[in-house]
N, C-alpha and C positions, 0 to 999 in steps of 0.2 A: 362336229361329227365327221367330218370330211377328213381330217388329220388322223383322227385313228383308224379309219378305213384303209386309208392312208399306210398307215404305222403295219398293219398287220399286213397288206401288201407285199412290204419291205422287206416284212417278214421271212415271206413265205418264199418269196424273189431271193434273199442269203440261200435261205435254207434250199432253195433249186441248186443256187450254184456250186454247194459244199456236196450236192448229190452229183451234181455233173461232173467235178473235181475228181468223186472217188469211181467216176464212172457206174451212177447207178441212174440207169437212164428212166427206168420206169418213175422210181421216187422222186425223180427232178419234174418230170411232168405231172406227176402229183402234183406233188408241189406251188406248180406251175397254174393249175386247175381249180386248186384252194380256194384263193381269193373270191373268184368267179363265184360260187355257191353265197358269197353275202347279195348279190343280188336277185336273189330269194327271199323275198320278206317272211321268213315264217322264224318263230323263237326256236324252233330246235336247230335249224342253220345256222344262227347264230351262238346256240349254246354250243355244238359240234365244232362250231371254230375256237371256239374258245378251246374247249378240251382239246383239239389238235396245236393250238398254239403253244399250252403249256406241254405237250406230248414233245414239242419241235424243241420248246426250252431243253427237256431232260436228254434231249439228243444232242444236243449243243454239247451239253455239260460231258454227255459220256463219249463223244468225237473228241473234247479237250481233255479227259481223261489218256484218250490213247494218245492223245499227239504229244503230251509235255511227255508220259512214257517213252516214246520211240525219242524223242531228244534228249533226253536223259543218258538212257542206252548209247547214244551217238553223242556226249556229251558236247551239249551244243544248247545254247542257250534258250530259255524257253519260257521267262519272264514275260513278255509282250507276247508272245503266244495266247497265254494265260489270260491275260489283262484282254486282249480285243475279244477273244471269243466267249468269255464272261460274259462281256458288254454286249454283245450280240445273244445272247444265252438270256441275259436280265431286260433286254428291249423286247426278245419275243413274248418273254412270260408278261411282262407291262403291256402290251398292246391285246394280248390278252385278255389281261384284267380289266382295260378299258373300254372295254366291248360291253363291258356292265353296268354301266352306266345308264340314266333313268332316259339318256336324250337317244340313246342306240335302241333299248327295249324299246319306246312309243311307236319306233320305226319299223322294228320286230315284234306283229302282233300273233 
């Protein structure tokens, strides 16, 4: 239980610092705040992250849309661009998903 508490943490801590990167100060403290609400035991806290984890995935995915763009344009390589922020795009949406689990719900009544 601990590890995907864990895992969506991580989460939410990338997704701070890709906000703090493009200087959007408000969304990083968001961000930042996220986590915090799992120690709320109620199930809609726990659904609300879920739906914000996979909300953080589809931001991933459209931040990696613009970035291989702007390198393209600048042609400059953008292969391992692609590849890590996937990986970070498919970790959020998984920590997500694992928040569904029957041993997280007992804990979220």
């Amino acid at each position: 239980m601990v590890i995907r508490i864990v895992m969506v943490a991580v989460s939410f801590l990338m997704l701070a610092a890709h906000f703090s990167r493009i200087d959007n100060t408000y969304l990083m403290i968001l961000s930042l705040l996220i986590p915090f609400l799992l120690f709320i035991k109620k199930r809609i806290m726990l659904i609300a992250i879920q739906i914000l984890s996979y909300f953080a995935s589809i931001a991933w995915f459209y931040s990696l849309y613009g970035y291989v763009q702007q390198r393209i344009e600048m042609d400059t390589a953008w292969g391992k661009l692609a590849i890590i922020i996937s990986i970070i795009a498919i970790f959020t949406a998984i920590s997500g998903f694992l928040l569904n689990s029957d041993i997280i719900k007992k804990k979220y009544l």
